[in-house]
N, C-alpha and C positions, 0 to 999 in steps of 0.2 A: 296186409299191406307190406309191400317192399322195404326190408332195409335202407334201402336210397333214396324212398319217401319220406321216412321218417328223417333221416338227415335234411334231404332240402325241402323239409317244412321249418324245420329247427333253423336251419340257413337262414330261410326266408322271412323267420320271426327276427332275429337278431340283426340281419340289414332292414328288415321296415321299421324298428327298434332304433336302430341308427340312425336312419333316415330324418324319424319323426325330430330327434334329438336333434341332428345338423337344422332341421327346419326351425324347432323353436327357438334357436341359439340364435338363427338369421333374422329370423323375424325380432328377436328383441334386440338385434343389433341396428336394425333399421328402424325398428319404429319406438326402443327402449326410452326415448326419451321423453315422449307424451303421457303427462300428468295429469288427470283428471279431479283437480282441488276446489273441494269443499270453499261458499263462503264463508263458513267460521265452521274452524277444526280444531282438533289437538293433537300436538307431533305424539302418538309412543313410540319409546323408544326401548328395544329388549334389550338390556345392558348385563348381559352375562357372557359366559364363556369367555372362548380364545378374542383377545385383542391386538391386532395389528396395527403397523403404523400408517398402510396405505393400504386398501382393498389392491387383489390381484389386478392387472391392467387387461384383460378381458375376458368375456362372459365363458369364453375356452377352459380358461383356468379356476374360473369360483366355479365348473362344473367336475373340474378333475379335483378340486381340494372337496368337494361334496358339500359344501356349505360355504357360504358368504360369510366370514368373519367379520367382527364386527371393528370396522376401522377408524383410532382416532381421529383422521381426516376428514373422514364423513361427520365424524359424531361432530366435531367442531367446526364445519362448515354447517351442517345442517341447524347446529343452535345458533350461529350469525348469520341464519337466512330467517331462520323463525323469531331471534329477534327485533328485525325491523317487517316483516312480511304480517300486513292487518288479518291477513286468513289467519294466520295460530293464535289460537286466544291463550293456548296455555299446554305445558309439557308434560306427559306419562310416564316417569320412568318405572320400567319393570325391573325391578335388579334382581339377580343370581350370579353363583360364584361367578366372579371374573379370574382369567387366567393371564395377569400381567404383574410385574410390580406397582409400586409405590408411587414411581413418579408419573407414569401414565394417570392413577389415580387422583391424582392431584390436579395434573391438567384437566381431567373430566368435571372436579368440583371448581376453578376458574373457570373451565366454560360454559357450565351452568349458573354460577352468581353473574358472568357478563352478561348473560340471557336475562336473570329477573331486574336485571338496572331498566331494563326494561319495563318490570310493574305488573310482567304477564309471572303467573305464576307454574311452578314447578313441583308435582307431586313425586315423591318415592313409594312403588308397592312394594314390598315383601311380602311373602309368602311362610317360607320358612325359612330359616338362616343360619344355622349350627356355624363357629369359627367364620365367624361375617366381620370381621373388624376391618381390613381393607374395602369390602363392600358399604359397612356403615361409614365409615369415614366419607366415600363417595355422597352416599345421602344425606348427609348433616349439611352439604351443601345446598338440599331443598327449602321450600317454603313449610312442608310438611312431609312428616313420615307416616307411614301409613303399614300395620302390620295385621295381617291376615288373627283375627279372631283367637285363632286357638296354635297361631304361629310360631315359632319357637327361633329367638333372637340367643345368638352368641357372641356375646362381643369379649372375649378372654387372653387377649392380649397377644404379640407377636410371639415367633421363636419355633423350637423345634429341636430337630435333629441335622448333622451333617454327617452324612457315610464316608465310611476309610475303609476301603478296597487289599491293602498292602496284606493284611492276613490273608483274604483269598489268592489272592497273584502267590504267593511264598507257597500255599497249599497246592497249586497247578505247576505251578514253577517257572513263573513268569516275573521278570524280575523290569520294573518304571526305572532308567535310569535318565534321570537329567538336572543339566544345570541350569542353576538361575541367578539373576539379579536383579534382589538382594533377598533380604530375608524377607520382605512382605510378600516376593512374588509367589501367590502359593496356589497355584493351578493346577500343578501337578502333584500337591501336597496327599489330594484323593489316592493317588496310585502310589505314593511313597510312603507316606506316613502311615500309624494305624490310630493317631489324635491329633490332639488340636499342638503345631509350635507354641512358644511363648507369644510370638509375634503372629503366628496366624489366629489366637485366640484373642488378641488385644486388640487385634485388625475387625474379630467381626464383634465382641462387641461394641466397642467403638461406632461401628456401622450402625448395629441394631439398636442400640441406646440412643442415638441420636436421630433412626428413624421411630422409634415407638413417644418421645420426649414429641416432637412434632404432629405424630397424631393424637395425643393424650391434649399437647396445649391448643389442636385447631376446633377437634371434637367438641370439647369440652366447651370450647366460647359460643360455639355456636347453637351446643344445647343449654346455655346460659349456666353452665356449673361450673364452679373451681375445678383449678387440676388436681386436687387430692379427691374431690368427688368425685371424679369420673372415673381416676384409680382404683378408687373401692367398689364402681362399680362392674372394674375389668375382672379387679377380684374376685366376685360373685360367679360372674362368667356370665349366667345363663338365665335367660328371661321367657317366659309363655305369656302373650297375650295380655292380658289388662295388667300382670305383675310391669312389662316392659313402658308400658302406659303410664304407670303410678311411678316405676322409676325416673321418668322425664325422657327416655330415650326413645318414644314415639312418640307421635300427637293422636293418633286414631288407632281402634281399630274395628275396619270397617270389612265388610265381602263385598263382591266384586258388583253389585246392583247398589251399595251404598256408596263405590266407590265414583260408578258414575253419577251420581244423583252430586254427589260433591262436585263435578265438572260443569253441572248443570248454570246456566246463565241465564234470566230472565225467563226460567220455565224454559228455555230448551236447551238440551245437551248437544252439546259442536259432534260434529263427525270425527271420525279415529282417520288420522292420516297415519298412513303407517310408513315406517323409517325409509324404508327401502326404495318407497313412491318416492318420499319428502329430495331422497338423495338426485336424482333425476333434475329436480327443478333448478334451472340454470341460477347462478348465483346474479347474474346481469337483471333478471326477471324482477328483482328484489332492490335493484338500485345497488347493489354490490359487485366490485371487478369490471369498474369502468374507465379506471383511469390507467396511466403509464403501469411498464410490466414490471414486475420484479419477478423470480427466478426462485420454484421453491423445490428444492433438492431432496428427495430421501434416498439417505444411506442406513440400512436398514441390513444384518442379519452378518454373519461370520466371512474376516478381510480375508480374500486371497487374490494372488496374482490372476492377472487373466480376466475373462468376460465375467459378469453376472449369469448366474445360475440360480434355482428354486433355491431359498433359504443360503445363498453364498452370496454375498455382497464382491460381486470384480472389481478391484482397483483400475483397471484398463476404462470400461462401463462408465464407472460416478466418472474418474477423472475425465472421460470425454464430456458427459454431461453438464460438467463443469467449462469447461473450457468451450463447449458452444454458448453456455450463456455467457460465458466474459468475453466472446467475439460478436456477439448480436447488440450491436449498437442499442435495440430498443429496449432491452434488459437493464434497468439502472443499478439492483441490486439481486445480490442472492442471499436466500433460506438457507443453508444446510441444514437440515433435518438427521440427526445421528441417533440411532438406537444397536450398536454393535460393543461387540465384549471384545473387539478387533481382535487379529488373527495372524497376519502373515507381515512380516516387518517390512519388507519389501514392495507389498502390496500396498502398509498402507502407508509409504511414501512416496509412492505414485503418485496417489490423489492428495497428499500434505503437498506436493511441487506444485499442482493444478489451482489450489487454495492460495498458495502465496504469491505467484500468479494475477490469478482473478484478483487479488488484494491491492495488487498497483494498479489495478485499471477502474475496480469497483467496490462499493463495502461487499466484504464476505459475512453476514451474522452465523453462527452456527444455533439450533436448536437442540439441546440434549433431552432427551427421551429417558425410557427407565435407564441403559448402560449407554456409555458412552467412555469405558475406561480401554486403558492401555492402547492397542492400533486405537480403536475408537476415538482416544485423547488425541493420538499421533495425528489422523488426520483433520482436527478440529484446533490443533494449536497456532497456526499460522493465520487463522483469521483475523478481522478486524474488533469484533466483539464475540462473546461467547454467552449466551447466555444458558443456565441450567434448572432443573427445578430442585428445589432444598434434598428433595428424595432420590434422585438421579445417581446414579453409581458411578464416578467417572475415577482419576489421577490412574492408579494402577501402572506408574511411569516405572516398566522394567523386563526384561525379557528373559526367556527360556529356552533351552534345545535338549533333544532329548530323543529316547527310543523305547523299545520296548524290549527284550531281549528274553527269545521262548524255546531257547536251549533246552533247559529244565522239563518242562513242560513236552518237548519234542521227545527229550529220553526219557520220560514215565511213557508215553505212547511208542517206543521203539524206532522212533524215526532219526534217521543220520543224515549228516550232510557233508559233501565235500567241498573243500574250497579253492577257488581257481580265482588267481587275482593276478593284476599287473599294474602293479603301483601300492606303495606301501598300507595307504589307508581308505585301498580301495571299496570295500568293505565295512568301513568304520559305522554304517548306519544299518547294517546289516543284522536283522533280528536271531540271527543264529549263534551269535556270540556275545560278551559283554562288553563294553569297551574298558580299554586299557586303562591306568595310569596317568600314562603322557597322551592319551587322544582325549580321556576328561579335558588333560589341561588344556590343551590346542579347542576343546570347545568353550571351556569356559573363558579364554583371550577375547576371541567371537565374538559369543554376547556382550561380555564386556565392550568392546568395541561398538557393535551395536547402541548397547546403554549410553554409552558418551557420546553417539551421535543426535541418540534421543535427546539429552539433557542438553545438548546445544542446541537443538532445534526448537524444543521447550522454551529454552532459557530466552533466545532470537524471538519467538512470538509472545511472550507473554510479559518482555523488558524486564525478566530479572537474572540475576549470574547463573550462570552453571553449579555455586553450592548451593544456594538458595532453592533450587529445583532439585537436585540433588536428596536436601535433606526430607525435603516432603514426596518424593520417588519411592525408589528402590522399592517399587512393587506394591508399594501402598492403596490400597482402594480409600478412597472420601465421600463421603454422601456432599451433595452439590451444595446445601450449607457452609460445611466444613469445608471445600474447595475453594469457596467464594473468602472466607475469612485467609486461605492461604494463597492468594491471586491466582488461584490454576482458572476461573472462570470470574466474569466480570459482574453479572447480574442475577438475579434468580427468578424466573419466571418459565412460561411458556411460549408455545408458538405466538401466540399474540402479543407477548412482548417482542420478541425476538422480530417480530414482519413491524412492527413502530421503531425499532430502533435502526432497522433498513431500511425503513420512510426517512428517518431524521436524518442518518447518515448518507442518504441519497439526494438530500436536501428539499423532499417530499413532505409538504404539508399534511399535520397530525392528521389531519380531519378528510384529506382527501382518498381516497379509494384507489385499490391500484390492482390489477390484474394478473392475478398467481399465474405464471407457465409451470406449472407441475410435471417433475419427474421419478419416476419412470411415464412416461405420454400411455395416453388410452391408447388400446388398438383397436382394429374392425377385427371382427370371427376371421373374416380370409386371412388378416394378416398375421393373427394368431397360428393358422392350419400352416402358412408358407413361408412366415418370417417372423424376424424374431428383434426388428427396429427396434423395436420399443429399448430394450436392451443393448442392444449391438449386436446379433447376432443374427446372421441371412442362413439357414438350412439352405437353401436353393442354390447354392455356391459352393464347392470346394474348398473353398478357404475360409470361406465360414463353418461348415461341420469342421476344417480340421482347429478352428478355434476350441469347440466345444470342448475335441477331444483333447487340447494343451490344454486346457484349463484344469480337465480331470487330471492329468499328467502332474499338470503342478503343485495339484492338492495335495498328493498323493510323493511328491517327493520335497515339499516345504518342509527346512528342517529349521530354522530360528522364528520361534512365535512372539509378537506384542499379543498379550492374551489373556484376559481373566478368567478366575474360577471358575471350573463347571459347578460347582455348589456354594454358589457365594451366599443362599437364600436356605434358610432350613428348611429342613421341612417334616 
């Protein structure tokens, strides 16, 4: 056979390949919403891996990420559908590691006790569990736990390690130079430091004490023990099977034929409805999202100027999103929904003007997620209330600028450079040299500058002085507890506090039902392949590709950050 054969056979496998692919994608765009539900079921639900705050917005994208991550949206919609919906007799959860913080975990054990107010119950399986303590935390919030036979429980308390870079940079000869303010801000402490500051060590345990003191007192009530017992028994660490039993920190353990014989109801076992169908069924079908709209917003992922991008939250993006639902009359209230370590300081006072804004026309609630510090805070402090979960990471009030400067590193490899400039500090971000003396100082004016505008705009949304924010600033991360006790946030809760207290301030009856307009909006597959609404973003335009490419442009020359740690979490 011909060379040319073998190619367009290989051609013709990977376009009918394609094909099939655009075809299944169409077809579950057209017909993805028909549910075929059991009269008496049970929701499973697989609660491991990656957690997200909102599933991709269409089936384009959960095909190019390769799996559907598992999204607190869904998870929390799908238990306030199985709550009142007579088909779920009762909930599965499979747990494995999860890949989020604290305070996402926290919201999954309230959205599972609001489901058993209900009376249906709610199993936890494990399997095996090695360093499971954010995991069991999650499960203490079931009716029972349930661990695989010969399964092996670790529940051995938080912490870890944090890595310091500044030795290797100094061996390449690469040198982090930037300024900050104040001493908390230590995001760039990774590349400068080779340990912990006074203040960057008092900062994380601070954090982590006041997160483990919280799961040591919720764990522990709910497996009926003191918190000195349940300490001793983090200290132990590690449990197999009938040991983890006898310890009180399962109720069963069963294999997977005993596990459904436990679901069993008058001699029969309900059908397995699985997660992914369960998401599908309209919330209306259920007697829920009937009434007036409210407006539920996620800002989700790192602040920069310009459109929304994969994993880049646009300040241009939310703040339009924003500002359509405070021009749509039928919108009473909005969600913010925030889970960012914010980013670009500019960016995120964009979307802080859009926020205070919508605040004369509507209540704004904000929802804090696992972070919501620094941009994060910046754009959530103009609101009308704020609510956080005790575990949430937010304050972090203070900024940085900085470079990297790979001179060092350039002469170990032989490489020169010449410099041709016209204007004195033209240059000045310029990675082939260090900065000066007087252009430190000229950057640290800046920030500063910057930071004073923070702390007025701080000080202007949350009613208290410019010292007063000040003194709990200067770069400080707070767990949402700790926040709440220094006014940076007003409540402690989650989405479901947060959507009752935008009923109440909307002058929305408790009891009444009101219908989420959720953003980022779903797309169709076409609009996915042509445009890029969902976001703000038309490919089919010239002015829209040349958005794209200012947005990379301005990632890429952002020089003053609102921004927390990249290793605020040990590990």
């Amino acid at each position: 056979m011909r060379k040319s054969a073998y190619v367009g056979m290989i051609f013709l496998f990977f376009f009918l390949l394609a094909a099939a692919g655009t075809f299944f994608l169409v077809v579950m765009d057209i017909g993805g919403t028909a549910v075929d539900m059991p009269v008496r079921g049970y929701l499973e639900v697989p609660l491991s891996g990656p957690v997200s705050e909102v599933a991709a917005p269409d089936s384009l994208s959960s095909l190019l990420l390769r799996a559907r991550p598992l999204a607190m949206h869904d998870l929390w919609m799908n238990l306030r559908k199985a709550k009142v919906d007579g088909r779920i007799q009762a909930v599965l959860l499979r747990l494995g590691l999860l890949q989020c913080d604290w305070a996402k975990a926290n919201e999954m054990r309230e959205a599972i006790l609001d489901f058993r107010r209900s009376g249906k119950k709610v199993y936890a399986v494990i399997e095996e569990a090695p360093d499971f303590d954010m995991e069991y935390f999650v499960a203490t919030a079931c009716d029972r736990i349930i661990l695989h036979p010969l399964g092996w429980l670790g529940i051995n308390g938080i912490g870890g390690d944090v890595p310091f870079l500044k030795g290797a940079l100094d061996k390449l000869g690469v040198r982090a130079e930037f300024e900050h303010v104040e001493e908390y801000k230590t995001a760039a402490n990774v590349f400068t430091e080779k340990g912990f500051t006074p203040a960057h060590r008092e900062e994380m345990e601070s954090l982590y004490a006041d997160l483990f003191a919280q799961y040591v007192a919720m764990a522990a009530k709910a497996r009926g023990k003191s918190e000195g017992e349940f300490r001793a028994l983090i200290d132990r660490g590690f449990f197999q099977g009938e040991k983890a039993k006898t310890a009180g920190l399962v109720d069963d353990c069963l294999y997977e034929d005993e596990v459904q014989a436990l679901l069993r109801q008058d001699g029969r076992t309900p059908a397995r409805v699985r997660f992914d169908d369960y998401t599908k069924v309209r919330p209306s079908s259920v007697g829920l999202e009937t009434g007036r709209q409210v407006a539920l917003i996620y800002a989700v992922g790192t602040i920069m100027t310009g459109e929304s991008l994969p994993q880049v939250l646009g300040g241009s993006t939310v703040a339009r999103w924003i500002r359509t639902a405070r021009n749509d009359g039928s919108v009473k209230a909005i969600v913010l929904r925030i889970d960012s370590p914010g980013g670009s300081s500019v960016g995120s006072d964009v979307i802080w003007r859009e926020v205070a804004l919508a605040r004369k026309v509507k209540p704004v609630i904000v929802s804090m997620s696992d972070v919501a510090g620094s941009g994060g805070y910046w754009i959530a402090m103009a609101a009308t209330r704020i609510v956080a979960q005790p575990q949430t990471l937010t304050g972090s009030i203070g900024v940085l600028a900085g470079k990297f400067s790979i001179d060092g590193l350039l002469g170990k490899l032989g490489i020169t450079s010449e410099k041709l400039v016209f204007g004195e500090k033209a240059d000045i971000f310029s990675p082939f040299r260090p900065f000066t003396p007087d252009e430190r100082k000229v950057l640290k004016e800046e920030i500063l500058w910057t930071y004073e505008q923070f702390l007025a705009k701080a000080a202007e949304g949350r009613g208290l002085t410019r010292d007063e924010v000040d003194a709990v600033g200067k770069g400080r991360i707070w767990t949402g507890r700790q926040a709440k006790d220094l006014k940076l946030v007003d409540e402690l809760g989650g989405l479901t506090m947060a959507l009752g207290l935008a009923k109440k301030e909307a002058g929305i009856d408790a009891d009444e039902e009101v219908r989420l307009d959720v953003w980022p909006k779903k797309r169709s597959f076409w609009q996915a392949i042509f445009s890029r609404t969902g976001i703000g973003l038309d490919i089919k335009s010239a002015a829209g590709r040349e958005k794209i490419l200012d947005t990379g442009r301005l990632m890429n020359r952002t020089n003053i950050w609102a921004i927390m740690p990249f290793w605020v979490k040990p590990q």
